[in-house]
N, C-alpha and C positions, 0 to 999 in steps of 0.2 A: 517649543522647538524653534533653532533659530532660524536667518533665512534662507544660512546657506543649507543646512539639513535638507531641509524642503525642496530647494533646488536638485540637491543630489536625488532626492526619490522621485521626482519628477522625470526628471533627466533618466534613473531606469527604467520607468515604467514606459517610455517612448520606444528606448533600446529592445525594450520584451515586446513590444507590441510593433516594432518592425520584422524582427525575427520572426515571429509568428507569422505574420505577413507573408512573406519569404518562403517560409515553410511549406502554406499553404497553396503558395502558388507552386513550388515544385509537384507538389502532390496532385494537382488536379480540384477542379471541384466536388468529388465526392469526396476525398478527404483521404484516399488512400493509396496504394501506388499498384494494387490488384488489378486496375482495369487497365493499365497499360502494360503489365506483363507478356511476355512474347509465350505465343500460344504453344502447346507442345507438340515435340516433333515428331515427324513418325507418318505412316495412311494414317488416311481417314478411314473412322470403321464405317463398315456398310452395315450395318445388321449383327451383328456380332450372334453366333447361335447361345443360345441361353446350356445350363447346366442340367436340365430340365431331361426327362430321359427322350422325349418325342417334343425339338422347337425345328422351328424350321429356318435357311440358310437364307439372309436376305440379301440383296446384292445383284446386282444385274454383270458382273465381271465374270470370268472365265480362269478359277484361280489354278483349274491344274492344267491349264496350257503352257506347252513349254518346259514342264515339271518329268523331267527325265530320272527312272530308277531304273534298277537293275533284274532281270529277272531272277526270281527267288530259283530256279531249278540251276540254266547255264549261266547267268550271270551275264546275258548279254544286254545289251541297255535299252528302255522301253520308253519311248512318249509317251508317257498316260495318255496328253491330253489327245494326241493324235489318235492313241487305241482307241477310247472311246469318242470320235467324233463322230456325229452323223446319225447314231443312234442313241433313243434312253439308254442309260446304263447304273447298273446296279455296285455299288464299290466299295467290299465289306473289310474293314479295317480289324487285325485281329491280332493277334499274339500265340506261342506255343506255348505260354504257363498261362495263359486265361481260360478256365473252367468251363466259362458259358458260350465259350469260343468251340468249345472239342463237340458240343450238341449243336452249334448254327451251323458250320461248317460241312456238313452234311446236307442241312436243309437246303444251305445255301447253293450247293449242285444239284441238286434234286430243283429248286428254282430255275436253273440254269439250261439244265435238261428240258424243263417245261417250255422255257422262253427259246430257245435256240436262237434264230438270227435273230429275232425280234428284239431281244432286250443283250445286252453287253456286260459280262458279268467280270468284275476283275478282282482278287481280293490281293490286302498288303498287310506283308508280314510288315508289324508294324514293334519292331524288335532288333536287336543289332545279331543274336543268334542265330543266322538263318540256316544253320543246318537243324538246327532245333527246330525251325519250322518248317524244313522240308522232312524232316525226322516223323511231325504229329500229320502234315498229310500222309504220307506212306501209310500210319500208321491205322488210319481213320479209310483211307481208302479212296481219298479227294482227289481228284485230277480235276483244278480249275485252274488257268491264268494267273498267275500269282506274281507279284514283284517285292521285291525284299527293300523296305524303309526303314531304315538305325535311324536315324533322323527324326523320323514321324512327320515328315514333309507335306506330306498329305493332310495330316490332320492339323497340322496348323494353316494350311493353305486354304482350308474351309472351315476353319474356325470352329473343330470339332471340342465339344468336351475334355476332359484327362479322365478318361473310362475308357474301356474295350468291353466287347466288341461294339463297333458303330456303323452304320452304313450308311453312307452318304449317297444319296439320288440325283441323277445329273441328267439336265436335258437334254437331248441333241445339236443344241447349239452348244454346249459346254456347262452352261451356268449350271449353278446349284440350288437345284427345287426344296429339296429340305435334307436335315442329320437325324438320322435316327438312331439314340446311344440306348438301345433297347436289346437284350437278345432274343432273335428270331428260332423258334422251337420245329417250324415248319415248314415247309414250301408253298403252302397256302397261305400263311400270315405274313408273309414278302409278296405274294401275289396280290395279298389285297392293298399293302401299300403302296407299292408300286402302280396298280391302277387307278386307287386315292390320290395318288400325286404326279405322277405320271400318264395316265389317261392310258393305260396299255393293258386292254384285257387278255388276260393268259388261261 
């Protein structure tokens, strides 16, 4: 090989091993540009509720404050967070085509009756039909508080499952003690969770 040969692969083997250099310094010392990516945007989850039929809500925030719907009957517009302030409250998320909604929805006043002031029961047609769901109370014979959510405002605001029906349990300071995406058969087996997690015997 002659001398110039020699010189030239010399000469790129310098070239490669600057660049490399170079490289490596752009990248960081681990070697890749992953740990300086800009974090993603968005809250911070607090506890995010699991898919789980009974997890519980973690989060010390107050997510249906402020969270204004309409009432399912006149359509006049409701603070949730204001309705239930002050007391536990009971907050059963439902629909007029959910099945296991047309048997809780019953229990669910039959609980409501039991609690009177004590506990705060509100439930949300959680549906953009609400004559449909004013349609299956009539029809069932429910007279509870009800606000009408096309949205589903609520149950993203508590980080509820994609199931119905769900009831989500709220302190009296607002927060959220736990979601329960279970259907309730009875007025007793809401009693007992509600004093499982609420501390309120009925």
């Amino acid at each position: 090989m002659s001398a110039s040969a020699k010189t030239g692969i010399g000469v790129f083997i310098v070239f490669v091993a600057l660049i490399v250099a170079m490289v490596m310094t752009l990248l960081g010392d681990d070697g890749g540009p992953a740990a300086s990516a800009p974090a993603a945007s968005g809250p911070q989850a607090t506890g995010p509720v699991s898919g789980s039929p009974d997890a519980p809500a973690a989060g010390s925030a107050m997510p249906l404050h402020g969270l204004i719907l309409a009432d399912l009957h006149d359509g006049h517009p409701v603070d949730v967070g204001a309705h239930l302030a002050g007391k536990p409250a009971v907050v059963n998320l439902w629909a007029y085509w959910c099945a296991p909604c047309r048997e809780e929805l019953p229990a669910m006043e039959q609980f409501a009756q039991r609690a009177g002031d004590t506990v705060t029961v509100l439930t949300v047609h959680s549906d953009q039909h609400s004559d449909k769901g004013r349609a299956l109370l009539e029809d069932l014979g429910v007279d509870l508080p009800s606000v009408a959510d096309p949205e589903r405002k609520v149950a993203a605001a508590v980080r509820a499952p994609q199931v119905l029906p769900v009831t989500v349990l709220v302190r009296p300071d607002g927060t959220v003690a736990r979601v329960v995406a279970i259907p309730f058969t009875d007025a007793d087996h809401i009693a007992e969770v509600v004093k499982e997690t609420l501390g309120v015997t009925l």
